[in-house]
VOPAGU-2260 file (C-alpha; in pm, 1 decimal, decimal comma):
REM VOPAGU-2260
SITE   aa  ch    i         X         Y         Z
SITE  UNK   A    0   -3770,7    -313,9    2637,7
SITE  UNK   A    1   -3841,9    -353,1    2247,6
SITE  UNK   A    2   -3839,1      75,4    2240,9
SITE  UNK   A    3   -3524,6      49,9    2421,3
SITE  UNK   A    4   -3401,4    -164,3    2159,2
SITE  UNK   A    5   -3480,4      27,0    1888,6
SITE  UNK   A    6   -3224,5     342,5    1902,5
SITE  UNK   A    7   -2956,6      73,5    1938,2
SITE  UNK   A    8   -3119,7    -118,7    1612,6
SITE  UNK   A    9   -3071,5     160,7    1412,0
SITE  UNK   A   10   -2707,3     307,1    1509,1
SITE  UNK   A   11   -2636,2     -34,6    1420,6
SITE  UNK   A   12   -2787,6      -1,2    1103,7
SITE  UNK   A   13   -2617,4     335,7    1029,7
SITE  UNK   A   14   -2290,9     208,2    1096,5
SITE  UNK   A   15   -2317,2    -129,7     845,5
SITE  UNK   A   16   -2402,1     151,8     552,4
SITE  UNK   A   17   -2169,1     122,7     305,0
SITE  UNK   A   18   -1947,3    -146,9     477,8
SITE  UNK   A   19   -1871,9    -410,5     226,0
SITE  UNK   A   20   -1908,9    -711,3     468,3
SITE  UNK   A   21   -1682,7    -969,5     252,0
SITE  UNK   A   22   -1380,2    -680,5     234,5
SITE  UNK   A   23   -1447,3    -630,3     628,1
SITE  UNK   A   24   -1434,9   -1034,7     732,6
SITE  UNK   A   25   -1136,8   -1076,9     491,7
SITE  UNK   A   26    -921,8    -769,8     686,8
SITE  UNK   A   27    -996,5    -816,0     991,0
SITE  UNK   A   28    -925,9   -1166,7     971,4
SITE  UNK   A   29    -557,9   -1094,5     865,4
SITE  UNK   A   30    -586,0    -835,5    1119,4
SITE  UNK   A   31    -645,2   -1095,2    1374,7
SITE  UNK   A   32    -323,6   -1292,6    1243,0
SITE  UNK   A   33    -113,4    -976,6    1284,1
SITE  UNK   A   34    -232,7    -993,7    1661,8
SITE  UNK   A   35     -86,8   -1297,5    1674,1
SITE  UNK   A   36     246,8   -1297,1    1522,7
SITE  UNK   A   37     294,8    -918,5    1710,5
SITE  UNK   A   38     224,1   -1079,2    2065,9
SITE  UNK   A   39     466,0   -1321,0    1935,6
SITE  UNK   A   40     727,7   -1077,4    1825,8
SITE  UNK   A   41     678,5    -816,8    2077,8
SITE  UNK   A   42     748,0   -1079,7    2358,2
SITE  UNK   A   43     964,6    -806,9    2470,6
SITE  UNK   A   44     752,1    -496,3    2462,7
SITE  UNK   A   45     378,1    -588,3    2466,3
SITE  UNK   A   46     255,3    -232,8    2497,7
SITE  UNK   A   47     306,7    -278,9    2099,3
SITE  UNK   A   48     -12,0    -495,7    2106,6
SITE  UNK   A   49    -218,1    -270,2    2255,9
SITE  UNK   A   50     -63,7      21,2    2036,8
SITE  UNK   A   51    -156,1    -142,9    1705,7
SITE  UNK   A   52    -501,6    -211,0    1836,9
SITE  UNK   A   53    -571,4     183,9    1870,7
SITE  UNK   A   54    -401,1     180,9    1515,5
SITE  UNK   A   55    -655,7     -72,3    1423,1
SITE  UNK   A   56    -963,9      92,9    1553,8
SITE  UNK   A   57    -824,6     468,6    1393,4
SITE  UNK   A   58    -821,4     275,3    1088,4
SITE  UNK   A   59   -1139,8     106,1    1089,2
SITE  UNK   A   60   -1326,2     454,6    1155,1
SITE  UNK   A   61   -1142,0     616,9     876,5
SITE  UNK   A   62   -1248,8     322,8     651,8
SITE  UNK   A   63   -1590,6     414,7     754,3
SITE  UNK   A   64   -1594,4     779,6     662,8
SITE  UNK   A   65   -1445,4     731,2     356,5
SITE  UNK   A   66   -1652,8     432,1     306,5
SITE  UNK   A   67   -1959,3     681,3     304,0
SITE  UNK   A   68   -1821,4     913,5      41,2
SITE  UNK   A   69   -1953,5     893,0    -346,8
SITE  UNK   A   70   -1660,0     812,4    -593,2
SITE  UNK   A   71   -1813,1    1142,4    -759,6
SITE  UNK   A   72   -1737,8    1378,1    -454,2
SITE  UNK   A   73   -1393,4    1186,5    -448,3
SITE  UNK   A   74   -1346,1    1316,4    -814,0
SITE  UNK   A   75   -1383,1    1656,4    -657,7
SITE  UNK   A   76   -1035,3    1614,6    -440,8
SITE  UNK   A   77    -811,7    1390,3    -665,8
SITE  UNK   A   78    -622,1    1688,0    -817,0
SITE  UNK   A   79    -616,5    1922,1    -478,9
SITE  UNK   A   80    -495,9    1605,4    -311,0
SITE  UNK   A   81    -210,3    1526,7    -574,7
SITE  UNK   A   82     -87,4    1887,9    -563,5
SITE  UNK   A   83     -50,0    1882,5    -211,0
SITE  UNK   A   84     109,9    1619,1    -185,6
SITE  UNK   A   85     385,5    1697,4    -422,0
SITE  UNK   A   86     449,7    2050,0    -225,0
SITE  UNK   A   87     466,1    1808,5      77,1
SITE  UNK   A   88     720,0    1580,5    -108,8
SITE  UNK   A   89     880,3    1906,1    -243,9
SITE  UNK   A   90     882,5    2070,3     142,3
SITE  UNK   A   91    1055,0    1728,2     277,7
SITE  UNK   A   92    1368,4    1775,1      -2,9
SITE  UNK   A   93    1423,3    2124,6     156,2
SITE  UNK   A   94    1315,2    2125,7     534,6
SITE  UNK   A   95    1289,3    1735,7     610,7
SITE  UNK   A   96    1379,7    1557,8     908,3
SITE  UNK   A   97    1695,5    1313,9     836,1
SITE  UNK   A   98    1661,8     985,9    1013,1
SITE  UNK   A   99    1883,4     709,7     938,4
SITE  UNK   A  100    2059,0     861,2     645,3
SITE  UNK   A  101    1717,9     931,0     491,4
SITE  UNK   A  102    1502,4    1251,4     451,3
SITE  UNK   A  103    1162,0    1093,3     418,0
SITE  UNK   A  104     983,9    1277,7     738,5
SITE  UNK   A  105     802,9    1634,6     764,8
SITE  UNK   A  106     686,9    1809,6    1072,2
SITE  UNK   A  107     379,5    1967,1    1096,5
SITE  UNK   A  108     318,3    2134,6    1439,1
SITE  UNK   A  109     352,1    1878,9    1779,5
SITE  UNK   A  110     400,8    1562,5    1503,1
SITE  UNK   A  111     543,8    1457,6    1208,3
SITE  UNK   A  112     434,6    1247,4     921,0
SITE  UNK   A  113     561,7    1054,5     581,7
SITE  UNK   A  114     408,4    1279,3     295,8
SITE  UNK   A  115     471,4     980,5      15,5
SITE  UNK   A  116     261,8     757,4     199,4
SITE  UNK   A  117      36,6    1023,1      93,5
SITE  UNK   A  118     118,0     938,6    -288,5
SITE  UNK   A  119     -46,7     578,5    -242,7
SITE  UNK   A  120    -391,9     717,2    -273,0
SITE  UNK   A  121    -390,6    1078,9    -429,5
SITE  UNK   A  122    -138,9     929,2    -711,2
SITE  UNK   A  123    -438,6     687,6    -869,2
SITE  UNK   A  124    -672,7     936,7    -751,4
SITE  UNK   A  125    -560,7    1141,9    -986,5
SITE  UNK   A  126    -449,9     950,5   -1264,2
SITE  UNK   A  127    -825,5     808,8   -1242,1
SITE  UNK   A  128    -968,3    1114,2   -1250,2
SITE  UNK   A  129    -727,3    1209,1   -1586,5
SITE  UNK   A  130    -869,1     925,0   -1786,1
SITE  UNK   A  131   -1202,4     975,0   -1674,9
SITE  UNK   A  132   -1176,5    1323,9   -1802,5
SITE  UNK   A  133   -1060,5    1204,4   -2143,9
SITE  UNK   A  134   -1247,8     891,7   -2195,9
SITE  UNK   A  135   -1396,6     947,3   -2499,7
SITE  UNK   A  136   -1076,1    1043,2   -2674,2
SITE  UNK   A  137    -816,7     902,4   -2529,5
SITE  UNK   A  138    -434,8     892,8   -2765,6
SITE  UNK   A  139    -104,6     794,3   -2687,5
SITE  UNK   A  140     -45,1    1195,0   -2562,8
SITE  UNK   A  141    -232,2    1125,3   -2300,4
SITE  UNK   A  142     -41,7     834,1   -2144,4
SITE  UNK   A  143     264,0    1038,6   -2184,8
SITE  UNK   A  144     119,5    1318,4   -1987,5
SITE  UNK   A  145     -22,0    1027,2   -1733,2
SITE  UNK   A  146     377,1     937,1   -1729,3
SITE  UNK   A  147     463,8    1233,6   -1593,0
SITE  UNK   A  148     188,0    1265,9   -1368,8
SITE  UNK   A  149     338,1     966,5   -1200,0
SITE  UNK   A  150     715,3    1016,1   -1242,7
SITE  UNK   A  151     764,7    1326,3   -1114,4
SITE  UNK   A  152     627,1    1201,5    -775,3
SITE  UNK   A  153     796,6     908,4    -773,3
SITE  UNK   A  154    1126,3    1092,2    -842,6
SITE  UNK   A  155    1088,1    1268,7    -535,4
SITE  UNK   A  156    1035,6     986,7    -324,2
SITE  UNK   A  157    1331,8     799,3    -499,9
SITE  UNK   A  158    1564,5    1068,6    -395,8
SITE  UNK   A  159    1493,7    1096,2     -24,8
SITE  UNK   A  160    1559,6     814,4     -77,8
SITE  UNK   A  161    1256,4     526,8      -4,8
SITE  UNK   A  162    1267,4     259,8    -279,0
SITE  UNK   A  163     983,9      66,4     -88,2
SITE  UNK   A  164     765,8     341,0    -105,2
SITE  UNK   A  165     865,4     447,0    -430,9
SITE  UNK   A  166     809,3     103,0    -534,5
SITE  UNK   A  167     442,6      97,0    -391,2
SITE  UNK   A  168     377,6     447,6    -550,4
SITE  UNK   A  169     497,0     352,0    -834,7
SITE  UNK   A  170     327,5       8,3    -923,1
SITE  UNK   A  171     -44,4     203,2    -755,7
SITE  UNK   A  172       1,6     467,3   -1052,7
SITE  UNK   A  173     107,2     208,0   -1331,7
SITE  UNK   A  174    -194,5     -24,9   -1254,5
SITE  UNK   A  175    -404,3     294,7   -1352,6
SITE  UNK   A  176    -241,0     406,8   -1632,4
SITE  UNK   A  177    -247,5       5,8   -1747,0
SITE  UNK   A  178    -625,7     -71,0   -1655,7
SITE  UNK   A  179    -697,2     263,9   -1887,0
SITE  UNK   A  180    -607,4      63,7   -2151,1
SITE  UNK   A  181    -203,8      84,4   -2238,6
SITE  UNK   A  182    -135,3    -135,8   -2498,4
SITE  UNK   A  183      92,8    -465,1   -2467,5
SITE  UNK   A  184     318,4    -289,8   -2748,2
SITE  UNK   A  185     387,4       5,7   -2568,8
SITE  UNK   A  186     395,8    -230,4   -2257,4
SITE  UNK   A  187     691,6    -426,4   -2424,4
SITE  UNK   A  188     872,7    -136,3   -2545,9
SITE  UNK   A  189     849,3      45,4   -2205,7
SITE  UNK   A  190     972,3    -307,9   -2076,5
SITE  UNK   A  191    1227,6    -337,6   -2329,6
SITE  UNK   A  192    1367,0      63,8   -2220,5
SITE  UNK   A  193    1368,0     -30,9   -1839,9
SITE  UNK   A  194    1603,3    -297,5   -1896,4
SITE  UNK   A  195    1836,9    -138,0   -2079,3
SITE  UNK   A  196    1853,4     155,8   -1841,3
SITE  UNK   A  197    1904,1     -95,6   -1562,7
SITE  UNK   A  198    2334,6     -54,1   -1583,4
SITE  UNK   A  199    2237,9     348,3   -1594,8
SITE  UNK   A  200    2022,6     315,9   -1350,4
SITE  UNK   A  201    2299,0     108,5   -1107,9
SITE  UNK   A  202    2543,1     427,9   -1132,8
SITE  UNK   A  203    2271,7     611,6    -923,9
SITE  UNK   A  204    2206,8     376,6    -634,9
SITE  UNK   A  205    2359,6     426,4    -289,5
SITE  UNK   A  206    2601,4     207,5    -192,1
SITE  UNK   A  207    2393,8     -11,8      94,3
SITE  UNK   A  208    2087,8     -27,4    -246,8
SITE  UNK   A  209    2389,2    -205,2    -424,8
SITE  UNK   A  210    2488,8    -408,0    -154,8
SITE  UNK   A  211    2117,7    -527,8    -102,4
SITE  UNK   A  212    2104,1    -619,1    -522,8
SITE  UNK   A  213    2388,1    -837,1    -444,0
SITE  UNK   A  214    2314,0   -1003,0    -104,5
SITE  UNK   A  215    1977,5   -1137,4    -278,5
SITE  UNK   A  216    2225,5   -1277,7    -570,6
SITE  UNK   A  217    2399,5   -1451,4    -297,0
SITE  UNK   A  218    2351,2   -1433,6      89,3
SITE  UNK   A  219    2632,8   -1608,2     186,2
SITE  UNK   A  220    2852,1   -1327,1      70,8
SITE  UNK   A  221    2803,2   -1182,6     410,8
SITE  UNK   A  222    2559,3   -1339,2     617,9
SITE  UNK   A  223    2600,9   -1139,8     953,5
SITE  UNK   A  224    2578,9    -836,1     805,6
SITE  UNK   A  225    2349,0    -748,0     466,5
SITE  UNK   A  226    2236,2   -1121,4     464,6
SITE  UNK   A  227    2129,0   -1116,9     818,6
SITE  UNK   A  228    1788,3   -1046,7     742,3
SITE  UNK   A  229    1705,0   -1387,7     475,8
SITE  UNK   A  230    1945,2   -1577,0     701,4
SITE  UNK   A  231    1819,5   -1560,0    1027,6
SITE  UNK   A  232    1584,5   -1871,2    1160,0
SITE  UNK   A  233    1504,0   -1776,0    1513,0
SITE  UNK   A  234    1303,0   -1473,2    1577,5
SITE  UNK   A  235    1306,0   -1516,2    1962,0
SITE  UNK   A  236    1680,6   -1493,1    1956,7
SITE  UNK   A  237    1683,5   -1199,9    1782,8
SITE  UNK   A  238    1791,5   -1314,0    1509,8
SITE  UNK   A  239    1600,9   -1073,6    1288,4
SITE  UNK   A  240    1550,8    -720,4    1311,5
SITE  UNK   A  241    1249,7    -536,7    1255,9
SITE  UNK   A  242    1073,0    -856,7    1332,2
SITE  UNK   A  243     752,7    -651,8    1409,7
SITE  UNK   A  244     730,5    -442,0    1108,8
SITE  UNK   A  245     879,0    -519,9     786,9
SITE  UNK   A  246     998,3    -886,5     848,7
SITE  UNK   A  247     695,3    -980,9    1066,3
SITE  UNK   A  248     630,2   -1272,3     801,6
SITE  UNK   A  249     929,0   -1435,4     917,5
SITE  UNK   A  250     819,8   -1481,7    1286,7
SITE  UNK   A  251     442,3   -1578,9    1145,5
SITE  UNK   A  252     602,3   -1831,9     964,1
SITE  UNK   A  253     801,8   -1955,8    1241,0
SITE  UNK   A  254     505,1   -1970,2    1448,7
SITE  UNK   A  255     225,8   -2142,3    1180,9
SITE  UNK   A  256     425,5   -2285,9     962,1
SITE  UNK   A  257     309,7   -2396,3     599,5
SITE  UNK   A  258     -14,1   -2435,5     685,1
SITE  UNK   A  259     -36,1   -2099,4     824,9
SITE  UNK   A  260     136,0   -1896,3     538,9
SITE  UNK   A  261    -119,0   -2113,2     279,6
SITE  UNK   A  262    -400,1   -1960,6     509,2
SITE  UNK   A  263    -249,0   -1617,9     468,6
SITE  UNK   A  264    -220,1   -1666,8      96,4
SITE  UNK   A  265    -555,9   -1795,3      68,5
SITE  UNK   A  266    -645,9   -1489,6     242,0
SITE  UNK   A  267    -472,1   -1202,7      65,8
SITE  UNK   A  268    -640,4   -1365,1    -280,1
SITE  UNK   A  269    -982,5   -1363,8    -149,4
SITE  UNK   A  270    -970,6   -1006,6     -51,0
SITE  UNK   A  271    -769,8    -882,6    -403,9
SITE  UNK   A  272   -1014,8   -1074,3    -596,4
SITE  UNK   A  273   -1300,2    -907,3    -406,9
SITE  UNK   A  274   -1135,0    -603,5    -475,2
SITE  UNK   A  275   -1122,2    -656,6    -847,0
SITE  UNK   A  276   -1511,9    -769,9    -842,3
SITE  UNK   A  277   -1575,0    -459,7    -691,9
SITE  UNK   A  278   -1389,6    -289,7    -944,7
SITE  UNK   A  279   -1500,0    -474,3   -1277,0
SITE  UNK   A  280   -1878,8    -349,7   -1141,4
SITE  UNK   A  281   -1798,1       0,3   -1119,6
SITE  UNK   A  282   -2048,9     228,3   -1214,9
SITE  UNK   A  283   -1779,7     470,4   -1387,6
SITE  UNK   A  284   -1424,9     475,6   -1546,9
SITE  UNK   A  285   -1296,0     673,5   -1241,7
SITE  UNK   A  286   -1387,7     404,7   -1018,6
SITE  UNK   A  287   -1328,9     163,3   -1179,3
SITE  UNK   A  288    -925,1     259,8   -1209,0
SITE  UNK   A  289    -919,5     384,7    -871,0
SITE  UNK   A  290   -1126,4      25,1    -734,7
SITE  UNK   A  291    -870,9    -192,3    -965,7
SITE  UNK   A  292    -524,7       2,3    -889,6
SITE  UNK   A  293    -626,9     -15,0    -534,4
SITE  UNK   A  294    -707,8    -382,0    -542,9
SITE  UNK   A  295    -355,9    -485,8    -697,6
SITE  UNK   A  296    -199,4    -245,4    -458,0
SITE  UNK   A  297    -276,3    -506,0    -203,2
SITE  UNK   A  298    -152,0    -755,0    -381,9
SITE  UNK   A  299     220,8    -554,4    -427,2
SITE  UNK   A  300     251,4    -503,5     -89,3
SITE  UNK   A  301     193,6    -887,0      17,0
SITE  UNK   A  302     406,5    -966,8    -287,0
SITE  UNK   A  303     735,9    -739,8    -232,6
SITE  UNK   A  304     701,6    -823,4     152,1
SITE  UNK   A  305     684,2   -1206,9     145,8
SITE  UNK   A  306     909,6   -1209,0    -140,3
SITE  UNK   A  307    1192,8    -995,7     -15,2
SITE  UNK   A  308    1152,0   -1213,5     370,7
SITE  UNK   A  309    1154,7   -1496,3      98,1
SITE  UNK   A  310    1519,1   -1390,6     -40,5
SITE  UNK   A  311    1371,3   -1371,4    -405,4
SITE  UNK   A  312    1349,2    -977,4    -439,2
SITE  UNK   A  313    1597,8    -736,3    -251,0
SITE  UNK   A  314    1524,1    -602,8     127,9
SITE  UNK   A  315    1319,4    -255,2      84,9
SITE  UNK   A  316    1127,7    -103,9     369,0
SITE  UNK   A  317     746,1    -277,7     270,1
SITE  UNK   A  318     534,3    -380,8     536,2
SITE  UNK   A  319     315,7    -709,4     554,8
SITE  UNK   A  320     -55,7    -563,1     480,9
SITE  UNK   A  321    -250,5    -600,5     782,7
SITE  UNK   A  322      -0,3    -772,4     953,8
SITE  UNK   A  323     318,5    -566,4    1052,6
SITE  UNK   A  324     328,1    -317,6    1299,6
SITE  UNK   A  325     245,4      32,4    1275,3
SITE  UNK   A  326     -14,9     331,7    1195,7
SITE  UNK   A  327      29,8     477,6     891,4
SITE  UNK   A  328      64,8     219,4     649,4
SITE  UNK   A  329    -288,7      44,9     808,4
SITE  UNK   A  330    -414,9     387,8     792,9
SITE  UNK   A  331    -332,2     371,6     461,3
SITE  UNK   A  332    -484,8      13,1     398,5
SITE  UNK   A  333    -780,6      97,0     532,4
SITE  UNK   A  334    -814,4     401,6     369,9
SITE  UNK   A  335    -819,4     225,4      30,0
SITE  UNK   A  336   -1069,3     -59,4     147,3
SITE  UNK   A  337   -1290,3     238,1     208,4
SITE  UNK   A  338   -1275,3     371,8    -107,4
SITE  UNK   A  339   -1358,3      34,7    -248,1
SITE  UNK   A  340   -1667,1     -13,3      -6,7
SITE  UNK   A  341   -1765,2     334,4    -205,2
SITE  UNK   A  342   -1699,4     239,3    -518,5
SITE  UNK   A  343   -1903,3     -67,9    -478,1
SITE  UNK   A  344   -2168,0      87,8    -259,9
SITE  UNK   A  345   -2287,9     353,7    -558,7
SITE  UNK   A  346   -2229,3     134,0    -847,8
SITE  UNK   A  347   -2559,0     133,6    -963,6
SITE  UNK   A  348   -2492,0     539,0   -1037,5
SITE  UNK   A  349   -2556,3     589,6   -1420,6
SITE  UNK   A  350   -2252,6     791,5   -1546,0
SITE  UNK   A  351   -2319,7    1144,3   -1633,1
């Protein structure tokens, strides 16, 4: 019997290497919530639950592969991984699938896929690996050329157009470029340049972008239509669309009430400040960028979601981490918990 035991003992074993246990408890916990606020909004079509569950366990096994890969030997793939995905970006402004009045899909043999959900990870990847390669003489150049790194991506996704994504892409590069050490005076002026390009930067959104900017101004302006989606109350009515992807915080809320969204908050800041631990105890500058942009990428996600459900910030397609519906986002997710179970796995490595 104890022999018998034994071979079990140690696949166990294998499979708890690398897994940070405290990042693992934290996500599937909020995993578990998702469970219950998609059984909740998927009253209707409850194959969804079991869906998300083989979501959920393609996740967790790609957070365990990557989860056993040295920040060093990810290093290796940051730039390959960039440049590919800006051909894919490129390849979905010329041959992409147009959904919805948006060209954001590619297909690639019997599927298709979202190539700037791609960007989330291989855009710090390789802004990490930039200021790891110039470390020890890092000047302003090199936060312009870090600049472009990330606009030119982001450009492409802003055209197709996704502002969600764009926005996610976007804010994963600049907590790089930031965490390398950006000063707050180049901060400001940057700051100071963004606002004044705002009334430029009107001229160039489409027409439903504008109408979004204004509903979140004021909802009442037309609450069955653009406002529908801050002014609805009752999920089960329909009331909301997309109640089991990007507005699934609405029917949690419904459901658990204050006490349940302060138990969500409480849990998205235990798992971004383990995430920043991590990060702060890096063994090198590449992880430590890559383990810190990560880390606050969390936090934009929960923060655009809950805040656009909230009416505060305008309605863009950003899912509720862990918690709304769908593959490739979690995949995603996961993905980056991985590479923080990596970074702080090896961060006793002595930089060389």
């Amino acid at each position: 019997m104890e022999l018998a035991r034994l071979p079990i003992r140690r696949i166990g074993l294998r499979l708890a290497e690398g897994i940070d246990s405290t990042l693992l408890v934290l996500m599937l916990a909020l995993s578990m919530l998702g469970f219950l606020a998609l059984f909740s909004a998927s009253y209707d079509t409850p194959s969804r639950v079991v869906s998300q569950a083989v979501n959920l366990a393609v996740a967790l096994a790609a957070m365990w592969l990557v989860a056993q890969v040295p920040p060093q030997t990810m290093m290796r793939f940051a730039v390959p991984a960039y440049l590919i995905g800006l051909a894919f970006l490129v390849a979905v402004a010329l041959f992409g699938d147009v959904v919805n009045g948006a060209r954001r899909w590619l297909h690639v043999g019997v599927t298709r896929f979202q190539p700037s959900e791609m960007m989330k990870l291989a855009l710090p990847l390789m802004l990490a690996w930039y200021f790891h390669k110039h470390e020890t003489s890092l000047k302003l150049r090199n936060f312009g050329v870090a600049a472009m790194l990330l606009i030119i991506p982001l450009g492409l996704i802003a055209r197709q157009p996704d502002l969600g994504t764009a926005a996610l892409v976007g804010a994963a590069g600049f907590y790089v470029i930031f965490f390398a050490g950006l000063s707050w005076k180049v901060l400001g002026t940057l700051t100071g340049l963004g606002l004044a390009a705002l009334p430029v930067a009107w001229g160039f959104l489409h027409s439903y972008q504008r109408k979004r900017v204004l509903t979140l101004l004021d909802p009442t302006t037309d609450p069955l239509g653009a406002g529908y989606h801050i002014n609805g109350t009752q999920a089960h009515l329909e009331f909301i669309p997309e109640r089991h992807t990007d507005f699934i915080f609405a029917v949690f809320s419904e459901e658990f009430g204050l006490v349940g969204n302060l138990v969500l908050v409480a849990l998205y800041m235990l798992l971004i400040a383990r995430g920043l631990v991590i990060a702060a105890n890096a063994a090198t500058v590449f992880a430590r960028l890559l383990a810190g942009a990560i880390s606050l990428m969390f936090f934009t996600y929960a923060f655009v979601n809950m805040g656009m459900v909230s009416g505060i910030l305008p309605v863009v397609g950003v899912p509720l981490p862990f918690l709304s519906y769908g593959g490739t986002a979690l995949l995603t997710l996961f993905i980056g918990a991985g590479i923080l179970m990596s970074v702080h796995r090896y961060r006793k490595l002595v930089q060389t």
